[in-house]
NUZA-733923 format. One record per residue: x, y, z of N, C-alpha, C, O in turn; residue in one letter; residue number from 0. Coordinates in pm, 1 decimal, always signed. Layout:
// NUZA-733923
<atom <X Y Z> <X Y Z> <X Y Z> <X Y Z> "A" NUM>,
...
END
This chain:
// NUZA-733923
<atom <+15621.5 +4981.3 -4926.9> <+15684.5 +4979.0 -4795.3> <+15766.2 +5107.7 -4778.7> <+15831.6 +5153.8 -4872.2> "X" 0>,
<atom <+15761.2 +5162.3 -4662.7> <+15838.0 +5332.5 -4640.7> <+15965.8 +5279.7 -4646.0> <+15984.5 +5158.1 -4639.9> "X" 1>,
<atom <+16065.1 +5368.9 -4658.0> <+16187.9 +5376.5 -4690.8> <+16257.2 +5377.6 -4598.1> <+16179.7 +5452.0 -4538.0> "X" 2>,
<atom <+16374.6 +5355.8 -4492.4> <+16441.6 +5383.2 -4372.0> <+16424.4 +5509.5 -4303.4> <+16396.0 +5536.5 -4186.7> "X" 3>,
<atom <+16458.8 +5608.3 -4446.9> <+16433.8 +5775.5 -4437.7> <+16291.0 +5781.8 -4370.6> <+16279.3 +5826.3 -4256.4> "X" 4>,
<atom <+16181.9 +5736.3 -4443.6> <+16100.7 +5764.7 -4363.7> <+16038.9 +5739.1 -4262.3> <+15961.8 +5804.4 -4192.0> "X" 5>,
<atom <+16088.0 +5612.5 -4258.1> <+16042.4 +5532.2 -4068.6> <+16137.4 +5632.1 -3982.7> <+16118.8 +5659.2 -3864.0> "X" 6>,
<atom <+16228.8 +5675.6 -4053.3> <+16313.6 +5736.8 -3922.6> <+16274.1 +5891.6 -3891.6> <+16309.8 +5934.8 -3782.0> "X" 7>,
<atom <+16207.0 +5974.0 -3974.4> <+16121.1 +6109.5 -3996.8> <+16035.1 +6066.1 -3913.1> <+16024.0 +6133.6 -3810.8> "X" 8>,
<atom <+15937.1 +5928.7 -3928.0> <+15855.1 +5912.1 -3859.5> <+15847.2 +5912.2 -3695.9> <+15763.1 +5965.0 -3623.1> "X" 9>,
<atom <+15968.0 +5832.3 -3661.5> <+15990.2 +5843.7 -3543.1> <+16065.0 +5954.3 -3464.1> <+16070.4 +5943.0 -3341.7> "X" 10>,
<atom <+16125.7 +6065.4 -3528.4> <+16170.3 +6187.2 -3503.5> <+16004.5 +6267.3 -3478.4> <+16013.5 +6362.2 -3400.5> "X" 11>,
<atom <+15877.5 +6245.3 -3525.8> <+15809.9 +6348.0 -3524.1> <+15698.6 +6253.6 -3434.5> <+15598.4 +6319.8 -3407.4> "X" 12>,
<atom <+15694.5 +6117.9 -3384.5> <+15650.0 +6052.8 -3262.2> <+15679.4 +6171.0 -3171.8> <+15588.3 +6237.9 -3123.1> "X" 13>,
<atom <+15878.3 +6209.2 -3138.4> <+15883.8 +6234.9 -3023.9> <+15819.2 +6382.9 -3027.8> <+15769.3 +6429.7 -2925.5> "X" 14>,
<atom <+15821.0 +6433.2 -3112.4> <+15775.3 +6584.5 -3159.9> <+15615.7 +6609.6 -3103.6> <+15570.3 +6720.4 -3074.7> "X" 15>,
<atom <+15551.2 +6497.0 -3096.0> <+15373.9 +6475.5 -3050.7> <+15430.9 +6421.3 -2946.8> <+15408.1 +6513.2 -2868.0> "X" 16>,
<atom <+15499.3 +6327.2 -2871.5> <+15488.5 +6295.7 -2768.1> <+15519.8 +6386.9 -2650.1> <+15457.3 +6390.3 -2544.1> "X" 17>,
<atom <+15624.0 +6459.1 -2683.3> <+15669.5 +6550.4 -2596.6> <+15560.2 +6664.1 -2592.8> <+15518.9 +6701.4 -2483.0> "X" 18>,
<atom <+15514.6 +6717.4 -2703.0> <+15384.6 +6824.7 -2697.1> <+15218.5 +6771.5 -2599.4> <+15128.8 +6841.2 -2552.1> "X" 19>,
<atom <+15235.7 +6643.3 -2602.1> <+15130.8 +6570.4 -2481.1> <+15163.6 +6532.3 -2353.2> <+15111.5 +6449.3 -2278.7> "X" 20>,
<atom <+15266.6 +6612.1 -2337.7> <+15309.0 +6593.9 -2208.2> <+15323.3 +6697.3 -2154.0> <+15353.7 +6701.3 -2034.8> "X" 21>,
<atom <+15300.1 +6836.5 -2247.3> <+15329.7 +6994.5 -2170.4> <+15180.3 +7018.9 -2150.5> <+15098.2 +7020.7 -2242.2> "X" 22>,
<atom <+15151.0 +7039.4 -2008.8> <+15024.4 +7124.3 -1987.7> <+14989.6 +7254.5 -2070.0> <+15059.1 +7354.1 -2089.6> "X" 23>,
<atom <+14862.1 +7224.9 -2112.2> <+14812.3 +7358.8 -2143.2> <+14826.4 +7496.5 -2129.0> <+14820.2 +7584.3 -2215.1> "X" 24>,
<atom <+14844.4 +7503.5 -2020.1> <+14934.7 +7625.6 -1910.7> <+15030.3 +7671.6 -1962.7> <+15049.8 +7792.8 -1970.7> "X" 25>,
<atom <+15128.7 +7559.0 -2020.1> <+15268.8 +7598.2 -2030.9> <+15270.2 +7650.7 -2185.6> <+15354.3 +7727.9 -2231.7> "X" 26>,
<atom <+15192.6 +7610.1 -2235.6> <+15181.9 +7688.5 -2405.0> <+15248.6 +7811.6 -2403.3> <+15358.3 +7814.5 -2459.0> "X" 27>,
<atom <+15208.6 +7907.3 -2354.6> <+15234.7 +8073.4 -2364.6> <+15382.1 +8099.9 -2296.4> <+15418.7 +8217.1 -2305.0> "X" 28>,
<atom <+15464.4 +8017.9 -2236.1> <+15581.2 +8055.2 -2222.1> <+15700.8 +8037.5 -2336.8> <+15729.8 +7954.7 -2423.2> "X" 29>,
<atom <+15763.8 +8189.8 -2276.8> <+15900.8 +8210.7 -2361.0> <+16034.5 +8204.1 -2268.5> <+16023.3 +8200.4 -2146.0> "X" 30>,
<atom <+16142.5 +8202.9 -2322.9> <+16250.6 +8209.9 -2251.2> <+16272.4 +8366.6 -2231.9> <+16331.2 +8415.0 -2135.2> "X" 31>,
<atom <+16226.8 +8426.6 -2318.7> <+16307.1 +8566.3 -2292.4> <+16231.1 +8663.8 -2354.0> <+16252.4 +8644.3 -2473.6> "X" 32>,
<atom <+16144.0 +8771.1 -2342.3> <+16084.1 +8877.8 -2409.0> <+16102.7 +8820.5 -2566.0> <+16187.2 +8734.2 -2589.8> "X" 33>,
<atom <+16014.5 +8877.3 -2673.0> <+15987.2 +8870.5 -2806.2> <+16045.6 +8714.2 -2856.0> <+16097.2 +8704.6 -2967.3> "X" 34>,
<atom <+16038.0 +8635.1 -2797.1> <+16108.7 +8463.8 -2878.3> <+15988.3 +8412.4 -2857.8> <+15906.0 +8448.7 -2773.8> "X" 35>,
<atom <+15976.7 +8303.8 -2957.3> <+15840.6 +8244.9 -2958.4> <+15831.7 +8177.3 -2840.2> <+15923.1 +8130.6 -2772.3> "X" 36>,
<atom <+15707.9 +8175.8 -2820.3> <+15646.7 +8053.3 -2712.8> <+15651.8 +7899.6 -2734.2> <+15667.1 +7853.0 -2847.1> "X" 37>,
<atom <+15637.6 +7815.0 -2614.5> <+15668.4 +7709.8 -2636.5> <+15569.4 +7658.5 -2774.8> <+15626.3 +7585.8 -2856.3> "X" 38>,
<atom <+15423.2 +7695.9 -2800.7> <+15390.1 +7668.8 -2884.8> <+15429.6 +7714.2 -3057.9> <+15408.4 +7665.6 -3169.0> "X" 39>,
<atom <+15490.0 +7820.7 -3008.6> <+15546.1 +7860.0 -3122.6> <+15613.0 +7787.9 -3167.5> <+15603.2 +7758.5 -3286.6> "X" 40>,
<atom <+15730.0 +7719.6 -3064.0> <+15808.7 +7652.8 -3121.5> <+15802.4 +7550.5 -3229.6> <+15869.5 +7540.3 -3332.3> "X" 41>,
<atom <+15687.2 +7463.1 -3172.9> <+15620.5 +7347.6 -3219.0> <+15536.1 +7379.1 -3366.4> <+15523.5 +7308.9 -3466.8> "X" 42>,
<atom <+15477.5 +7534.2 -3329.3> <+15394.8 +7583.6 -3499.7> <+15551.8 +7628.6 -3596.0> <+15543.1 +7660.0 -3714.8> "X" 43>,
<atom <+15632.1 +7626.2 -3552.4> <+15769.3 +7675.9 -3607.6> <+15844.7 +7593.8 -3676.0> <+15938.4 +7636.7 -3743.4> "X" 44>,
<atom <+15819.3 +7483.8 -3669.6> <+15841.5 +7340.4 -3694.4> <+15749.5 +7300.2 -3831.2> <+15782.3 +7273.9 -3946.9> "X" 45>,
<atom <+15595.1 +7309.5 -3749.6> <+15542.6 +7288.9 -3904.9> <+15563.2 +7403.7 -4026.1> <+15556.2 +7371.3 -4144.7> "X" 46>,
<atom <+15583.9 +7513.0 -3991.6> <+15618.4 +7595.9 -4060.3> <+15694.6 +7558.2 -4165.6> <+15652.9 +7540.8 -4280.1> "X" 47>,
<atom <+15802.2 +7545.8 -4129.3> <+15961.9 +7528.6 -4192.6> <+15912.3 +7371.6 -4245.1> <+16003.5 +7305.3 -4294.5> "X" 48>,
<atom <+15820.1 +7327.0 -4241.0> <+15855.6 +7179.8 -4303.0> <+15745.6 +7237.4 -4447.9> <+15769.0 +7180.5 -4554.5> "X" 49>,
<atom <+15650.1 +7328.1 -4447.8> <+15588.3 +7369.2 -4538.2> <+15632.9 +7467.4 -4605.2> <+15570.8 +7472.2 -4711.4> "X" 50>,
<atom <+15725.4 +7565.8 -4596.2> <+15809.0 +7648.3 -4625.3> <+15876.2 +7572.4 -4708.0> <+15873.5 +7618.6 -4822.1> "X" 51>,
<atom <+15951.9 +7448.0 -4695.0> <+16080.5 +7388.9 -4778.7> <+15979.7 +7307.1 -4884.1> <+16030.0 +7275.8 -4992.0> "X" 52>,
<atom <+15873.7 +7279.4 -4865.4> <+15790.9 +7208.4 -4927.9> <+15739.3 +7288.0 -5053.3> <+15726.3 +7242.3 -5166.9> "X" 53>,
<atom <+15712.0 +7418.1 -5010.3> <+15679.9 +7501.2 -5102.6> <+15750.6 +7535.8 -5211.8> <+15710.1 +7571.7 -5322.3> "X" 54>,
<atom <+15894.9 +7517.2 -5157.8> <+15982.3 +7536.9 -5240.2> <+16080.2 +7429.1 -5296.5> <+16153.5 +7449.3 -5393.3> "X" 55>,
<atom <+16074.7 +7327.1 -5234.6> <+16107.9 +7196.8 -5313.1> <+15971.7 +7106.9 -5378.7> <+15983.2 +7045.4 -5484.7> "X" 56>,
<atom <+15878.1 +7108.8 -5321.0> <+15795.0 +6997.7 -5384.6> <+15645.2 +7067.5 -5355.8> <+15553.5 +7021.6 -5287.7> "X" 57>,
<atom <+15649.2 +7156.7 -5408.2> <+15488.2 +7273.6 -5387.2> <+15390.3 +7110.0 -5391.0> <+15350.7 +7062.1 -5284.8> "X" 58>,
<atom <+15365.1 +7047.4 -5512.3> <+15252.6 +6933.5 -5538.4> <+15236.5 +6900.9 -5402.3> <+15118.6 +6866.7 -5393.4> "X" 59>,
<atom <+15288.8 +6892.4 -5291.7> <+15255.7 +6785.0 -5180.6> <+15217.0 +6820.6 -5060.1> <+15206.6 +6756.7 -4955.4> "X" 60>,
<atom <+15181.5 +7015.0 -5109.1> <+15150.9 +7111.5 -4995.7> <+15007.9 +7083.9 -4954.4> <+14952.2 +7087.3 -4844.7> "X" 61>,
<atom <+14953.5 +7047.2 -5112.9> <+14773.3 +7080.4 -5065.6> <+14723.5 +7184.7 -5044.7> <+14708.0 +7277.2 -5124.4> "X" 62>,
<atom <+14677.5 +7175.5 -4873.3> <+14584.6 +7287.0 -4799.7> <+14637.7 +7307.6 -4715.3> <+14577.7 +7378.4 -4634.4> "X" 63>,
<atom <+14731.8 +7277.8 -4689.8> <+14867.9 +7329.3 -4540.2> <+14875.9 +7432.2 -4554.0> <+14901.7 +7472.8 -4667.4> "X" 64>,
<atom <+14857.9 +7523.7 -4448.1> <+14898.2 +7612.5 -4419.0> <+15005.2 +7667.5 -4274.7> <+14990.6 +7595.2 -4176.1> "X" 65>,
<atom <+15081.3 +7755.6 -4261.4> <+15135.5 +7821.5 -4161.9> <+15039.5 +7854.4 -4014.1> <+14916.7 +7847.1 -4017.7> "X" 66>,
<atom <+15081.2 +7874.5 -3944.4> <+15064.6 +7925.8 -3834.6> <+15074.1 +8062.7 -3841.2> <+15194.1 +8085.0 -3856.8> "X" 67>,
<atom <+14996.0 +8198.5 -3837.1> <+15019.9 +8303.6 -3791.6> <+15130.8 +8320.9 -3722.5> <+15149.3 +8259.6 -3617.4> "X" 68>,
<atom <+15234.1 +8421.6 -3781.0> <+15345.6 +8476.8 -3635.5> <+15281.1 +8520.6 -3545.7> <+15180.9 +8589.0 -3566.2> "X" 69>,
<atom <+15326.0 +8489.6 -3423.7> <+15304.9 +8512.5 -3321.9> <+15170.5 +8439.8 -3240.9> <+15155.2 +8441.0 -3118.7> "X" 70>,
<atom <+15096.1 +8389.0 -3320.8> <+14990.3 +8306.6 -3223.4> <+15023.4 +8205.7 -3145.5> <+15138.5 +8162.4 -3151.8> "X" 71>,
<atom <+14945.8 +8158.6 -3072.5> <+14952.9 +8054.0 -3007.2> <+14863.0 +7943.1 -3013.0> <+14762.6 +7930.2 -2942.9> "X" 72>,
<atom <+14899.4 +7872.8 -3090.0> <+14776.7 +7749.3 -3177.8> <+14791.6 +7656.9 -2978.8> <+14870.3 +7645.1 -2884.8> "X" 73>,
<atom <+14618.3 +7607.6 -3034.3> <+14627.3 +7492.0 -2897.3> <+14682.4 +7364.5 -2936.3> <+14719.0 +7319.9 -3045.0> "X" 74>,
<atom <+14678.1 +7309.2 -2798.9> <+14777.5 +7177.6 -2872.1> <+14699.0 +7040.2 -2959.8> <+14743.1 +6934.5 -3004.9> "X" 75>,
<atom <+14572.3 +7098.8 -2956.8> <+14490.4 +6995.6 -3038.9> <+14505.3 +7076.5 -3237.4> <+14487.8 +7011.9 -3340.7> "X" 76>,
<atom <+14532.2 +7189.2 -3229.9> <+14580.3 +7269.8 -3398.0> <+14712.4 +7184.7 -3365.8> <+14712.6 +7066.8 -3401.1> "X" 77>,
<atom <+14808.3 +7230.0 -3310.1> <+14946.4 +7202.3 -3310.6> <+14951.9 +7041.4 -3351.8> <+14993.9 +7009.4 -3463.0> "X" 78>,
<atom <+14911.8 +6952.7 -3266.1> <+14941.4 +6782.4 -3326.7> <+14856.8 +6776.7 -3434.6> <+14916.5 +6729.2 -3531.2> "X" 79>,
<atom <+14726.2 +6809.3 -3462.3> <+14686.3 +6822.7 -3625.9> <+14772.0 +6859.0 -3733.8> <+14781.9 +6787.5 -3833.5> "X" 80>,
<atom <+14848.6 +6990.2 -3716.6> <+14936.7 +7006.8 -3818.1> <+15066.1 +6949.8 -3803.7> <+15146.7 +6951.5 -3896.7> "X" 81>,
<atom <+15098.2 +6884.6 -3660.6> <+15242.2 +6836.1 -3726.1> <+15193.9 +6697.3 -3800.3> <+15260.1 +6656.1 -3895.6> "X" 82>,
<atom <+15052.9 +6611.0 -3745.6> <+15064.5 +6456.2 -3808.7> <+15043.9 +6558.8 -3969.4> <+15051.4 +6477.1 -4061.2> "X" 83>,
<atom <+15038.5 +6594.1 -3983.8> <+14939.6 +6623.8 -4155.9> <+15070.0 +6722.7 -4217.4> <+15032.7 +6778.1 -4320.7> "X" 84>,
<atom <+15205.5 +6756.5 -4181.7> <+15309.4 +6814.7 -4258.0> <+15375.3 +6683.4 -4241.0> <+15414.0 +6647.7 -4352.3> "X" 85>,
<atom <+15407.7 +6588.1 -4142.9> <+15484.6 +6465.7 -4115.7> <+15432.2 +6412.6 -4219.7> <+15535.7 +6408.4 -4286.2> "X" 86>,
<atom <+15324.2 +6351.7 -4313.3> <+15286.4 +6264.1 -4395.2> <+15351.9 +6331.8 -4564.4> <+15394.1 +6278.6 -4667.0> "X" 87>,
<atom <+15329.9 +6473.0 -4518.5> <+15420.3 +6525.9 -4674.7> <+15521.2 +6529.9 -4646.8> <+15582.5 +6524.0 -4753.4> "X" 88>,
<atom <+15624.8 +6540.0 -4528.0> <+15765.4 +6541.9 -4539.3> <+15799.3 +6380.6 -4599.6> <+15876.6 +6354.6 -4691.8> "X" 89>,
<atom <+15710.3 +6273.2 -4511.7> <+15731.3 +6141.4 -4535.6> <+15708.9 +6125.4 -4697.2> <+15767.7 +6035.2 -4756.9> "X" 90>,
<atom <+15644.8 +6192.1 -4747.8> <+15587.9 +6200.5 -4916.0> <+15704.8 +6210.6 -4974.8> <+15756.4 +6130.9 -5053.2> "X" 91>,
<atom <+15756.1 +6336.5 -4924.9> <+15873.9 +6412.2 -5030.3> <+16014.8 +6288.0 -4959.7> <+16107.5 +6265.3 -5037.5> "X" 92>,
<atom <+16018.2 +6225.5 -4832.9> <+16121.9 +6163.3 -4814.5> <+16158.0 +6046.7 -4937.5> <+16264.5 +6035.2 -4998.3> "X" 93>,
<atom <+16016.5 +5954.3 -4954.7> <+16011.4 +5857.3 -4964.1> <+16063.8 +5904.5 -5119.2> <+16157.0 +5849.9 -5178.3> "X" 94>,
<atom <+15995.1 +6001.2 -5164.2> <+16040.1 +6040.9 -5332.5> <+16173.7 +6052.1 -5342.6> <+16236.8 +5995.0 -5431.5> "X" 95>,
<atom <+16246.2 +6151.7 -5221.6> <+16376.7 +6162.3 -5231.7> <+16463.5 +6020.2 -5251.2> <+16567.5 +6006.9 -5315.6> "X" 96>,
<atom <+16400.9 +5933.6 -5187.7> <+16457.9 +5815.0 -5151.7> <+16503.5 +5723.6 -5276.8> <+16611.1 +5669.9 -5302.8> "X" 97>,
<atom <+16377.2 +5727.0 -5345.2> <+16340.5 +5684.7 -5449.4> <+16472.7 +5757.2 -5608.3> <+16511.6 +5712.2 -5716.1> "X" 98>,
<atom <+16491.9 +5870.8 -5536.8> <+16569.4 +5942.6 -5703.4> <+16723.8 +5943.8 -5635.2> <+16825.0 +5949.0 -5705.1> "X" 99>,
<atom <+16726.2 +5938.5 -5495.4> <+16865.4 +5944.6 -5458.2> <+16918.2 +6148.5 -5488.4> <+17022.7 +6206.2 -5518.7> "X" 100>,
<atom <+16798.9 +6184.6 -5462.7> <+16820.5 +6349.9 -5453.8> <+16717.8 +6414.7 -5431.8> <+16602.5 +6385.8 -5464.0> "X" 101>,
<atom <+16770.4 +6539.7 -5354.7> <+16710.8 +6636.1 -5268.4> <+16716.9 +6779.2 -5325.6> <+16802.7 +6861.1 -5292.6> "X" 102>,
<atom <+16610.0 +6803.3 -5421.4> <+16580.7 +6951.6 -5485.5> <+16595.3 +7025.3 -5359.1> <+16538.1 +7001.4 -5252.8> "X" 103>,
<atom <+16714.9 +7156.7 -5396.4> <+16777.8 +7238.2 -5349.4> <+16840.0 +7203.4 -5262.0> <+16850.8 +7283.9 -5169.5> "X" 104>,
<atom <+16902.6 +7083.0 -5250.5> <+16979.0 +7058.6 -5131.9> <+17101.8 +7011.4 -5179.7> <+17095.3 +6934.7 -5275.8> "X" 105>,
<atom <+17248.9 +7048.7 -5120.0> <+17363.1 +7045.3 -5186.1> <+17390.1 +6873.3 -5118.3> <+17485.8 +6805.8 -5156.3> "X" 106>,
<atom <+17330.9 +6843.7 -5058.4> <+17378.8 +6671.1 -4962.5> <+17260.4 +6574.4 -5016.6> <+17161.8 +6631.1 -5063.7> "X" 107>,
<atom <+17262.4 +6455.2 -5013.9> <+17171.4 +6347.9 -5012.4> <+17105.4 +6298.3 -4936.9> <+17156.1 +6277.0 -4826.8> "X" 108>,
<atom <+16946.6 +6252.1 -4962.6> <+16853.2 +6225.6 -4868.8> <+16894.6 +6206.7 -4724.0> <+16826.6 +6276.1 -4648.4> "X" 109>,
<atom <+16969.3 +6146.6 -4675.2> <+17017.0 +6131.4 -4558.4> <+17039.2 +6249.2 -4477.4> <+16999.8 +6255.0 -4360.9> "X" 110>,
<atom <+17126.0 +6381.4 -4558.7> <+17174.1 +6421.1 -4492.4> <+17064.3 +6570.1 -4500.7> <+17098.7 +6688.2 -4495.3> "X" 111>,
<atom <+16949.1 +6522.1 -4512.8> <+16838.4 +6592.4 -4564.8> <+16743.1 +6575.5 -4414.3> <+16687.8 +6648.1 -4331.7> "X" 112>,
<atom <+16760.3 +6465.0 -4435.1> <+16702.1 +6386.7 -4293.1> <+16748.5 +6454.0 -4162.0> <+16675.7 +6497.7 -4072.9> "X" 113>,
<atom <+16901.6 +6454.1 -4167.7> <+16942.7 +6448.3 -4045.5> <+16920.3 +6607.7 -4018.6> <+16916.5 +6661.0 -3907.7> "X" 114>,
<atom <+16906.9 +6668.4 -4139.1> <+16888.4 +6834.5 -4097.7> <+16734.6 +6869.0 -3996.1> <+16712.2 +6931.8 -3892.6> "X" 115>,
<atom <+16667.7 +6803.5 -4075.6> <+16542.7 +6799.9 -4033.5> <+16503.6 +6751.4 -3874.6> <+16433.1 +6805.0 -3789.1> "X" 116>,
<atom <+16564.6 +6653.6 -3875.2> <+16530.4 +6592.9 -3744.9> <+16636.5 +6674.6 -3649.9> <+16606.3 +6642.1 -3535.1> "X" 117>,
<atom <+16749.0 +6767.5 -3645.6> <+16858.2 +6817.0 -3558.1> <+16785.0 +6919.4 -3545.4> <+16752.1 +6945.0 -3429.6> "X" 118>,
<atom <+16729.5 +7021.3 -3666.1> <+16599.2 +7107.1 -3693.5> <+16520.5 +7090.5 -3504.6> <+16529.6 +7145.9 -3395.0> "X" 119>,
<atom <+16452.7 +6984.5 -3566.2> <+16291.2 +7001.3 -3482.6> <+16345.7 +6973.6 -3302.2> <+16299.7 +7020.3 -3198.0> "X" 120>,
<atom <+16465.3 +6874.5 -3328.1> <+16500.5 +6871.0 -3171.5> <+16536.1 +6988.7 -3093.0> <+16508.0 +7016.2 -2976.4> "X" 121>,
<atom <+16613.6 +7062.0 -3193.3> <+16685.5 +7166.1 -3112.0> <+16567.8 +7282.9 -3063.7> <+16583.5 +7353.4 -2964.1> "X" 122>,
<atom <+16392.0 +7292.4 -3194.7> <+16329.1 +7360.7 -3141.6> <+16229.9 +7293.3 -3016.9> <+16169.9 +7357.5 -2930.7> "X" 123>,
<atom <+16231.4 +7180.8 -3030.6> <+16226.3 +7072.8 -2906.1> <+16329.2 +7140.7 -2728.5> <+16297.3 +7160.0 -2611.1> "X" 124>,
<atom <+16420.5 +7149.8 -2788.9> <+16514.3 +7171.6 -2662.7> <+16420.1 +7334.0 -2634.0> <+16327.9 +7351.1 -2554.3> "X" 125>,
<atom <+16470.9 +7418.1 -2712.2> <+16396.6 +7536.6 -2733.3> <+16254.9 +7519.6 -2603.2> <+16247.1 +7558.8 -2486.7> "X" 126>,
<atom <+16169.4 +7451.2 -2682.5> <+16046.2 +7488.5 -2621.5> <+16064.4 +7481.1 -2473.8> <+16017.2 +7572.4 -2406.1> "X" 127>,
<atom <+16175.9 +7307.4 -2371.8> <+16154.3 +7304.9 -2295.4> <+16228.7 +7355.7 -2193.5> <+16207.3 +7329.9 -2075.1> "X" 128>,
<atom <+16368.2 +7470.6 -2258.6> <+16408.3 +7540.3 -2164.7> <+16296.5 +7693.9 -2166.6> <+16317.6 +7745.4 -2056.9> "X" 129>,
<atom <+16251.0 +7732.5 -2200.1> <+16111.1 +7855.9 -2196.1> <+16043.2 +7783.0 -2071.1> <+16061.9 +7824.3 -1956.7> "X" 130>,
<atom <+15951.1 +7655.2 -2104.0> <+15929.1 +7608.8 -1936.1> <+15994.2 +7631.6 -1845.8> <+15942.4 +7705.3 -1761.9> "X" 131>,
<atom <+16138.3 +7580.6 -1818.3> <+16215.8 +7595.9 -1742.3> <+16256.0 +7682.2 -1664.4> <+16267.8 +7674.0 -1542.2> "X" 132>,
<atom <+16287.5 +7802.1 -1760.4> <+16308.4 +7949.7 -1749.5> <+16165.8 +8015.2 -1664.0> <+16169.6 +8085.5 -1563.0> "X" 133>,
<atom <+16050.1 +7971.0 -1733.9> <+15951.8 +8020.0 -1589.5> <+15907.4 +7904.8 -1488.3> <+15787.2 +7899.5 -1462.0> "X" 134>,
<atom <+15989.3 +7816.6 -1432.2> <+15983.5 +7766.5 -1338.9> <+15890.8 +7641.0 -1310.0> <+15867.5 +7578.1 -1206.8> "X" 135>,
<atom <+15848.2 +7629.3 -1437.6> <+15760.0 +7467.9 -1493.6> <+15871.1 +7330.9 -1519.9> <+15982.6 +7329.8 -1572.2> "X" 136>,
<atom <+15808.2 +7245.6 -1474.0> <+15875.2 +7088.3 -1495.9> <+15825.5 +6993.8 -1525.9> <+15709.8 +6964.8 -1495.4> "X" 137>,
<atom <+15889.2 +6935.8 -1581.5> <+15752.1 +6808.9 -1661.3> <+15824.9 +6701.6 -1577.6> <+15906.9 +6734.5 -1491.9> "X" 138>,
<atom <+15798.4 +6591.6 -1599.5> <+15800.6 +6469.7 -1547.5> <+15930.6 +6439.7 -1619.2> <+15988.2 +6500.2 -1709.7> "X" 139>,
<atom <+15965.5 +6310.2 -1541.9> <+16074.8 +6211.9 -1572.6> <+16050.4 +6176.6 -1738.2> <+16112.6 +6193.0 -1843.2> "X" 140>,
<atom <+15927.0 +6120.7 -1696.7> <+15929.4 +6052.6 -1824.4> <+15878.5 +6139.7 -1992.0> <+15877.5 +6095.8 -2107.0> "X" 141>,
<atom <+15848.1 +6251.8 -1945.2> <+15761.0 +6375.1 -2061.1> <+15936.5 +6376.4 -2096.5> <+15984.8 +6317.5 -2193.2> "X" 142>,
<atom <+16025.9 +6466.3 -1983.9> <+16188.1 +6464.0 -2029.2> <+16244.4 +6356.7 -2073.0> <+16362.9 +6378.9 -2098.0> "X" 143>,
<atom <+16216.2 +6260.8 -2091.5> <+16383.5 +6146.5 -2118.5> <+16260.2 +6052.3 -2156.7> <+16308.4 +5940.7 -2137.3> "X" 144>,
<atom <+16141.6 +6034.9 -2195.7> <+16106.1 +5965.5 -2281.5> <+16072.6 +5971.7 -2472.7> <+16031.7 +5883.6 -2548.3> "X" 145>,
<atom <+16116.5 +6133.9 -2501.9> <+16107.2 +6139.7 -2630.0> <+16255.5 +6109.7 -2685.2> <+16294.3 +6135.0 -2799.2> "X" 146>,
<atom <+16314.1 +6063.9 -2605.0> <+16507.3 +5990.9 -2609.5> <+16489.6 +5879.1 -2633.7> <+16573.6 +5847.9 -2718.1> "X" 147>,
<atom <+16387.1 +5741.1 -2593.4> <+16377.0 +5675.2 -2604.1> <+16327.7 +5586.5 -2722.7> <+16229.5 +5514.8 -2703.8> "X" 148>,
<atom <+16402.8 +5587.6 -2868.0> <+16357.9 +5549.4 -2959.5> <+16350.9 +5387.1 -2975.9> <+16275.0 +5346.6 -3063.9> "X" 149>,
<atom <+16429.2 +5281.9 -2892.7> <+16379.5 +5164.7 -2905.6> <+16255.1 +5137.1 -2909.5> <+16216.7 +5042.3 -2977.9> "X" 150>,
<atom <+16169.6 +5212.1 -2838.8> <+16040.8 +5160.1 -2828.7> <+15932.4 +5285.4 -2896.1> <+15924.2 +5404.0 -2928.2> "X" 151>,
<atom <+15864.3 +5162.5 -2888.6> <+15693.7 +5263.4 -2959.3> <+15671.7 +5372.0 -2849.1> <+15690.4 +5342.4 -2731.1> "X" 152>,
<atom <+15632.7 +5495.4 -2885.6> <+15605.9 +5599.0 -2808.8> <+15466.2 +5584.6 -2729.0> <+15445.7 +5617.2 -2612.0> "X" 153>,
<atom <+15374.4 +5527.5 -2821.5> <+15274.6 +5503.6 -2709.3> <+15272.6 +5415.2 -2616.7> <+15176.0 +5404.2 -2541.2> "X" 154>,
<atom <+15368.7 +5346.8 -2610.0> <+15430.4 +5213.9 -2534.4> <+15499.1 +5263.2 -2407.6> <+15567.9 +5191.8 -2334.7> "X" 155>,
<atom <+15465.5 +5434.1 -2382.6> <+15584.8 +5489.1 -2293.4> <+15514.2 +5465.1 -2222.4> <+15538.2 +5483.1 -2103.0> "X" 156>,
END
């Protein structure tokens, strides 16, 4: 049975796919400001850094993951491929953490391992959807203020 840690990773990276199926295709290639990644960047920026820490806390659970090229712009069918398939090794390395009550290279405990991670992906979350914003794109009510909604199942939105 997954661990709290990881039902709750899990549902931090629901909103991470839910919100990425709700940005048109279109909107991929926007930035907020000359040279900052694109909204897709943001999202390949994400899996990045979850394979990056992986590499260096728990290489065994990397596999065949790989990075995103700087600067490309993966479509959003690469992009939700690699976040479900880094989400199952973060959930790997959570559930282990969980299990020893410690987090190789990390000065805090699983929890507060967690909460980095998930403050992490929101803020490049916020990231991606002020770049929309900034060029004059809007998503819906519910694309905005339904990846907030953690009582419920995301496909339930």
């Amino acid at each position: 049975m997954p661990s709290p840690l990881v039902e709750a990773w899990t549902m931090s990276n629901e909103a991470n796919l839910y919100l990425l199926k709700q940005i048109p295709a279109a909107y991929l290639g926007d930035s907020y400001a000359p040279r900052t990644r694109t909204v897709a960047g943001q999202f390949a920026h994400m899996h990045g850094v979850r394979i990056r820490w992986m590499q260096y806390a728990a290489p065994d659970l990397v596999g065949n993951l790989k990075t995103f090229p700087r600067g490309s712009t993966p479509t959003k069918s690469q992009l939700t491929s690699a976040l479900k398939a880094s989400e199952k090794m973060i959930a790997r390395y959570l559930q282990r953490c969980d299990e020893t009550g410690k987090v190789k290279h990390w000065k805090g405990n699983p929890p507060t391992y967690l909460a980095y991670l998930v403050a992490h992906e929101a803020h490049h979350r916020g990231l991606a959807m002020v770049a929309m914003r900034m060029n004059g794109r809007k998503l819906t009510k519910k694309a905005v203020y339904g990846q907030w909604q953690w009582g419920k199942k995301f496909n339930e939105r």
